[in-house]
Every structure is written in C-alpha cells, then in structure tokens.
N, C-alpha and C positions, 0 to 999 in steps of 0.2 A: 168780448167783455169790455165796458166803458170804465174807463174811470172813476175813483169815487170825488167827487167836490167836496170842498167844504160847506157846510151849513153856513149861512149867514148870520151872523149875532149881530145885535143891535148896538148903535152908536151907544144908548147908555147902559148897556151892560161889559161892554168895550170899556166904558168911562168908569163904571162901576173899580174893577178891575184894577187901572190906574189908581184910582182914589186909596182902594185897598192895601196897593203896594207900594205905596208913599209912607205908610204906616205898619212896617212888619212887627214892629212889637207889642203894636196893639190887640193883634191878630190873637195874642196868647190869653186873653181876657184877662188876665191875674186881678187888676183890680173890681169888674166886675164879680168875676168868680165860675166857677164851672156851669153854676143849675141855671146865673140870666142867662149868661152867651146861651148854652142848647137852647134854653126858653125862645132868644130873640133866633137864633137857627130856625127851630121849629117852627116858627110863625111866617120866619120869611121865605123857606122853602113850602110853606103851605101855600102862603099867597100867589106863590110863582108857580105853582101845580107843580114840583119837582117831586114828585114819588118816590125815588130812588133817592135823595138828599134826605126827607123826613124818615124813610124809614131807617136808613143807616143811623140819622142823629137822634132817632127813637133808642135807639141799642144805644148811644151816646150818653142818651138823657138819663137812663137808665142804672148806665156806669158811674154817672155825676149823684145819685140821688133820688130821682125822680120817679113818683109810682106812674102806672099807665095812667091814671086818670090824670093827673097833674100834667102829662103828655100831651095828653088828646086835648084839653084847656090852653096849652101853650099854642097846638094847631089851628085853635077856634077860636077867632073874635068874637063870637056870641058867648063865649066863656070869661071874660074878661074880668067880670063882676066877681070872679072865685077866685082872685089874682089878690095880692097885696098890691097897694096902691101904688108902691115904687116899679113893683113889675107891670100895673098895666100900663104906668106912664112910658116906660121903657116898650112896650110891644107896641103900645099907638105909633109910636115915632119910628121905630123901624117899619111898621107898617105904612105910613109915610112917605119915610125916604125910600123904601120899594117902589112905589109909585110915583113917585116926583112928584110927592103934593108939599114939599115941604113950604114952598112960598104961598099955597093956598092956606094955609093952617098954621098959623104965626103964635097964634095963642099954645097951642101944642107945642110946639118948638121951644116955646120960652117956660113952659111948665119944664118941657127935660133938660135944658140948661140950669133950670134952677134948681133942680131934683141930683142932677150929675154932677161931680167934679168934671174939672175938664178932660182929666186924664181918663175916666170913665165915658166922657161922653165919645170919645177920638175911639176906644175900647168897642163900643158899640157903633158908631159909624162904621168901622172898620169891617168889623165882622159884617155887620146888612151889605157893605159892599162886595163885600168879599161873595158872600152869598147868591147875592143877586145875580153876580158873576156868575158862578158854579151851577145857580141855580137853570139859567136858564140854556148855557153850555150845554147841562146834561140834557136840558129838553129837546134841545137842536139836535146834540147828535147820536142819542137815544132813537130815532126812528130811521135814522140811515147804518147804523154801526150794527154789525151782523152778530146776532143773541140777545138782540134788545130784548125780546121778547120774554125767550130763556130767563132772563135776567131778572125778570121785570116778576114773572111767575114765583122762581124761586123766593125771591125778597116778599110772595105774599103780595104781591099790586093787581096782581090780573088773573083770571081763571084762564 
C-alpha cells in the first residue's frame, strides 16, 4: 500500500487563505448580511467548479431566504440582469477577485468601493477568499479522499 500525498494547492489559493485569516470577523458577513454572502458563496464556488461547496451553500442559501431560482441566478453569470444592481456589482467583483483579474478591471473595482462601505467591502473580500480557498481544497482533495464518489452521488452531483 503507498502512501497517500498531499494534493498541491495553488500559491494563490494558499494566498487566498492567508488574506482570509487576516480578517476573521469579517468572515461573519453581519454587515453584508446572510442572502449577499451565500449569493457571493454561490457564485464563487460556481466559478471554481466546487460541487460539493454550492451545493451545501444551496441548503445554506436556502436557510438565509433564498428560493431555488434566486440560487441557480446567484450560480450563473448569464443571470445577473435578474440581480438588483447592488448584488450584481458585488458578484462581478468577487467574480474578479476569483480570478485575479482585479488589476485588469479598475472600473469594476472602483464601482464596488463605491457601492460598499469599507467594512462591507473587507466582508466580502473576505469570504471570495476564504472561498476560493475552500473551494479549490475540496477540488484537490475530492479525487484522492476515499468516497469522493459516494459523496459526490449522495449530495445529488454525479449518477
């Protein structure tokens, strides 16, 4: 029997991570509020293909508020247009900082500072980092951890 390795995570979701735990009380969203956080959740565990993150924070969203369709719209950026305007500004930008485009997209950035208090925008940095973290963690070690599978069936991901 060989040992198991660890997966390799990425320097920036390693960085991610860090960013997020500079910030633990932002983590609680309180000034955002329950339905953005799951919202920017949902979007940024879409983006990062986490299955297992959206659909847990599906049951999440769900707990906050949230009907399914208002779910699956928080999933999909081609739904954005069905968003109030403060929430799509807030999913651009975590969809963004997902990707590290935020120095390509200066105009976006400066619409969600000026949209966010600061303590709101630290609120949602937080969580995409936190996310992006988590998210891609469970991508890594989702195909070597024994019942991914199982796992993956039950939660409704896979036949």
């Amino acid at each position: 029997m060989s040992a198991m390795t660890a997966p390799k995570l990425s320097w920036y979701a390693l960085r991610s991570l860090a960013r997020a735990l500079t910030k633990p009380d932002a983590l609680l969203g309180r000034s955002i509020g329950g339905v953005l956080r799951e919202r920017v959740t949902l979007r940024v565990s879409s983006l990062n293909g986490c299955a297992v993150c959206s659909a847990v924070h599906g049951v999440v969203a769900r707990v906050e508020g949230l009907t399914a369709d208002e779910i699956r719209e928080a999933r999909s950026p081609e739904k954005d247009d069905q968003q109030d305007e403060r929430t799509q500004v807030a999913l651009r930008y975590a969809a963004l900082r997902t990707a590290r485009l935020e120095d390509d997209s200066r105009d976006d950035v400066v619409r969600f500072e000026q949209e966010f208090s600061a303590r709101e925008q630290r609120e949602i940095r937080a969580v995409v980092d936190l996310f992006t973290f988590t998210n891609r963690f469970n991508n890594t070690w989702e195909a070597v951890v024994p019942g991914g599978g199982r796992r993956r069936r039950r939660l409704g991901l896979q036949a």
